[in-house]
GURODO-432336 format. One record per atom (N, C-alpha, C, O): residue in three letters; x, y, z. Coordinates in steps of 0.001 Angstrom, whole numbers, plus 524288, in hexadecimal, padded with zeros to 5 digits. Layout:
N
alaXYZ;...
//
This chain:
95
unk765C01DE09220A8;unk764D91E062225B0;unk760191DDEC22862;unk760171DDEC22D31;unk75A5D1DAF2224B7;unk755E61D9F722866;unk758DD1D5A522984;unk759041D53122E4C;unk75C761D0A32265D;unk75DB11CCE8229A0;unk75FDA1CBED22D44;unk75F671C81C23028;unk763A31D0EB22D8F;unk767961D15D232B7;unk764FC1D44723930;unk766E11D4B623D96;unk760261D5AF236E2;unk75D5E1D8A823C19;unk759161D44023B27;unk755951D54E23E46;unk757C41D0102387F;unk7556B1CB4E23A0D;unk758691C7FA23DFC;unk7565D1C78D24251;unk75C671C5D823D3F;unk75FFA1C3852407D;unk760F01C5C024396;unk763021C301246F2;unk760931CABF244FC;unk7616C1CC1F24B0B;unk75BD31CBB024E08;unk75BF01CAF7252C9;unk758471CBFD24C23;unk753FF1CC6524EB6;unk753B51C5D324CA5;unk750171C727249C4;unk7540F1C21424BEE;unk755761BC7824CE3;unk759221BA7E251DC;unk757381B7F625578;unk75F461BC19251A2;unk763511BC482545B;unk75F2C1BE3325AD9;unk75F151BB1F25E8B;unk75D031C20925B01;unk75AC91C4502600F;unk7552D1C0F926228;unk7523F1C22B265C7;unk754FE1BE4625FFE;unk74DF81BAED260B3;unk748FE1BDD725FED;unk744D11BC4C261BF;unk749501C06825E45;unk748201C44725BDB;unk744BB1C9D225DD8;unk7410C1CC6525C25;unk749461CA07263BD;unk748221CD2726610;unk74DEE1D32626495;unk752BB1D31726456;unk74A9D1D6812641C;unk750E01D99126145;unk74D9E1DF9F264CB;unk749241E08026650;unk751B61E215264DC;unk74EAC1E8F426541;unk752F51EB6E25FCD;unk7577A1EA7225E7F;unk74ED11EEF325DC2;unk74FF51EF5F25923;unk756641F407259FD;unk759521F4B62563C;unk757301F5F725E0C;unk759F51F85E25D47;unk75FFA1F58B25DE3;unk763931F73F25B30;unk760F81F09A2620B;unk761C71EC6D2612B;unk766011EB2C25BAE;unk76AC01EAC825B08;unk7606F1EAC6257D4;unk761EC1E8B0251E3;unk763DF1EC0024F45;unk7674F1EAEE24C14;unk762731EFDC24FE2;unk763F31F4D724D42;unk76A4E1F58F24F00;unk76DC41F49824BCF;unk76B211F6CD252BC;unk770BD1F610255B5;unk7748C1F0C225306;unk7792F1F0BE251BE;unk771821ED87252DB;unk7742B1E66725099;unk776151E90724AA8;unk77A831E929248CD;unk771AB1EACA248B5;unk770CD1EB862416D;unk774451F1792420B;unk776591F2F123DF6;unk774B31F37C244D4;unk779011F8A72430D;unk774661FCA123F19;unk7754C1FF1923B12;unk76F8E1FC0724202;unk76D811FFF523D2F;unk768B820276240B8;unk767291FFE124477;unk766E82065423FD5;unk760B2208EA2428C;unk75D71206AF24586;unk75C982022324436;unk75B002083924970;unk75703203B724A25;unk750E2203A124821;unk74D43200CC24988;unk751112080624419;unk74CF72092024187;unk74DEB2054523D29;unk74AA12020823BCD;unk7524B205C123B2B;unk753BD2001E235FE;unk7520C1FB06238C0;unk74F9F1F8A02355B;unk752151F85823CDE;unk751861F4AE23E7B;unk74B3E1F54F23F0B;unk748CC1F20C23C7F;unk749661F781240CC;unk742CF1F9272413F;unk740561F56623AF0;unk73E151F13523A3F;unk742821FA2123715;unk740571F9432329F;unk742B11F2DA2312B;unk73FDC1EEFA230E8;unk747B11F2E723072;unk749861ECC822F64;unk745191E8D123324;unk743761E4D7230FE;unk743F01E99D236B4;unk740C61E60923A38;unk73A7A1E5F52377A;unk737FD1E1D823791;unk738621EA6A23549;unk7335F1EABE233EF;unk7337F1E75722DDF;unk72FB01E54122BCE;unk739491E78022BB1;unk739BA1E4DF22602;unk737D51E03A22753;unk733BC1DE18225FB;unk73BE71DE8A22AAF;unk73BCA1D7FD22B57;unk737DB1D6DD22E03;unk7370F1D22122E3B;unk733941DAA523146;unk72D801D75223092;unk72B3D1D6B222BD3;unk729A31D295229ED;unk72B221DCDD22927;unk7293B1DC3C223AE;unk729D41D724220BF;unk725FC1D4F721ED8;unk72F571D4EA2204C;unk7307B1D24621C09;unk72F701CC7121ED0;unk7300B1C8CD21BBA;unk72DFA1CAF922418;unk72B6A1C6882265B;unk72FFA1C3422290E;unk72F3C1BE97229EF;unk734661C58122A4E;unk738E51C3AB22CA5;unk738341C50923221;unk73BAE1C2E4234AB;unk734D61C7FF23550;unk736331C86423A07;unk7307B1CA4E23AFD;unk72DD51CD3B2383D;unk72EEF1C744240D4;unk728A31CAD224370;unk72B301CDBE249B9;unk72FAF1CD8624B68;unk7279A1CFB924B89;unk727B01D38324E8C;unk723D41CDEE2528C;unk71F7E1CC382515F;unk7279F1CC0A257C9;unk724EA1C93125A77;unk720261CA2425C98;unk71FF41CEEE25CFC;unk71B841C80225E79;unk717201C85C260EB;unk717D21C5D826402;unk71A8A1C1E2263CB;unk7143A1C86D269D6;unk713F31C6DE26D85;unk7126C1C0C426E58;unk70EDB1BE2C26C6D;unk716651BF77271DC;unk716B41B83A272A3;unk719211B66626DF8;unk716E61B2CF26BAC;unk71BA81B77B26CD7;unk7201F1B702266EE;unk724291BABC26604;unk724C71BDAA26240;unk728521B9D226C5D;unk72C711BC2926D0E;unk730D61B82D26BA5;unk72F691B3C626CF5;unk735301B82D269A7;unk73A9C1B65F2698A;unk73B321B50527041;unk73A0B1B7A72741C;unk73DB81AF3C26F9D;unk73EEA1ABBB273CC;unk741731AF302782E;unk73F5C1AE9E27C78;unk745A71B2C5277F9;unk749CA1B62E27A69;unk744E81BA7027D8F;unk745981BAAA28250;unk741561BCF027C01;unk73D881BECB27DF2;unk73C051BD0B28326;unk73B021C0B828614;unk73B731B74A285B4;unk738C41B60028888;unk73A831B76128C8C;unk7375B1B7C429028;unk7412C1B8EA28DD1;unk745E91B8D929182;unk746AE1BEB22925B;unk7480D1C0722969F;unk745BE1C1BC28E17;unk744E31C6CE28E47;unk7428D1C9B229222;unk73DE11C96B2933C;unk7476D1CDF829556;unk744CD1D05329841;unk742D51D6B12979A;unk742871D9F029B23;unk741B21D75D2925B;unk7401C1DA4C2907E;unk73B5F1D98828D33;unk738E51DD1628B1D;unk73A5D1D4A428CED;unk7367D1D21928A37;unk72F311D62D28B49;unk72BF51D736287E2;unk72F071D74129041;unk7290A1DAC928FAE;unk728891E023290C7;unk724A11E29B2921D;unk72EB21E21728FBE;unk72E091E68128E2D;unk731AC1E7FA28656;unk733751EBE828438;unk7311D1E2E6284EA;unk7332E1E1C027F0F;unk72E0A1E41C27ACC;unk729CC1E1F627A11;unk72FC31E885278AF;unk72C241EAB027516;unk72E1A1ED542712E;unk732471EFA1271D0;unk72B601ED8326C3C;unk72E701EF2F268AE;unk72E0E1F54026963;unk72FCD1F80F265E6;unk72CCA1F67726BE3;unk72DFF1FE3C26C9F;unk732361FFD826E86;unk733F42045326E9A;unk734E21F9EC27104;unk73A1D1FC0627615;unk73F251FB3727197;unk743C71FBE9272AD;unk73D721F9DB26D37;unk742EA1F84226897;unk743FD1F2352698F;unk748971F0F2268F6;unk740EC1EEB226ACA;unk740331E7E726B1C;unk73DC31E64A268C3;unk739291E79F26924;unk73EE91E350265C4;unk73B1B1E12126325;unk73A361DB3326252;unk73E971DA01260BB;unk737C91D74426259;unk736A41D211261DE;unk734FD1D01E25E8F;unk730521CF4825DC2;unk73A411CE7725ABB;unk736841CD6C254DE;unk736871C75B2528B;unk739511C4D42558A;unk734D51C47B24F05;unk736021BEFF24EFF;unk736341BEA12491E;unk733361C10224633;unk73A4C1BB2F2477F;unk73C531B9A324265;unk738591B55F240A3;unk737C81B108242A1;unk734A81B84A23ADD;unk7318D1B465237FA;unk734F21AFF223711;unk739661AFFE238E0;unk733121ABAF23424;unk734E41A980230C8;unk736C21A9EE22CF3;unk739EE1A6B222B55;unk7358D1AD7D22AB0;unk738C01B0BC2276E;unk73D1E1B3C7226AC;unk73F551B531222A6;unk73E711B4F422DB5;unk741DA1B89623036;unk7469A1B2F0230A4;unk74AFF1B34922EB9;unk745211AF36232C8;unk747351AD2B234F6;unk74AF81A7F8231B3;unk74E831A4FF23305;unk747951A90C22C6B;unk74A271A6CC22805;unk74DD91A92122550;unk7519E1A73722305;unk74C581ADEF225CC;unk750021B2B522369;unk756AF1B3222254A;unk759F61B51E22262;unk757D61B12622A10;unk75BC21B15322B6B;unk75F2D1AC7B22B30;unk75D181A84122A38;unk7647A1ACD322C0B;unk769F11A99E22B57;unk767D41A62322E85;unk764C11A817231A9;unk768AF19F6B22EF5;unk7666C19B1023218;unk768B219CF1235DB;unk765F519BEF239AD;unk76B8919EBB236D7;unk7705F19F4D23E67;unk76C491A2B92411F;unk76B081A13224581;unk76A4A1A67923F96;unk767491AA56241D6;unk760871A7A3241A0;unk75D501AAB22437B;unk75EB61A37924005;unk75AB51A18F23FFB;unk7588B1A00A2450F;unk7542019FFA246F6;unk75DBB19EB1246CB;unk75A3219A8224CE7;unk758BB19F5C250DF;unk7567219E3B254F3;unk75A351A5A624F98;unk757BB1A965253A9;unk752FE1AB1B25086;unk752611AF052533F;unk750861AB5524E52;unk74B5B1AE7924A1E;unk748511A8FF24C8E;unk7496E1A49324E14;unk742F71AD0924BB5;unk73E481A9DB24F08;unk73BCD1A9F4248C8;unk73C891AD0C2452D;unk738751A50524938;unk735F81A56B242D0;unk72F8D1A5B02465C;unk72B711A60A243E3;
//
């Protein structure tokens, strides 16, 4: 399940709203919460910082009112994240 809600938040540039994934994954969006806090834990995925948005961001017209309180979130695939997945799904994960 973390690899398949890795690849979507890869597949998306790693712009997703969690409810979104939750809807994709057929499961809670509190499960996706916690699945999302694993895969920082375990060093597969960060939580973007400002001026270190995913490319798709820039075109975004939701982009400055984009916050993680509204259920958006902007996250970016370590190297670790980004190794973790099938080569086909590689060329969307940001390392």
């Amino acid at each position: 399940m973390l690899k398949r809600l890795l690849s979507l938040i890869a597949a998306n540039d790693g712009v997703s709203s969690l409810d979104e994934l939750a809807r994709e994954m057929g499961v809670p969006r509190l499960l996706v919460e916690q699945l999302m806090a694993e895969l920082v834990r375990g060093g597969y995925l960060n939580t973007a910082k400002e001026g270190c948005l995913p490319p798709g961001c820039a075109a975004c017209a939701v982009r400055p009112g984009c916050q993680p309180t509204l259920g958006i979130g902007v996250w970016e695939l370590t190297e670790k994240g980004v190794a973790s997945l099938p080569q086909r799904r590689r060329q969307h994960g940001r390392a």
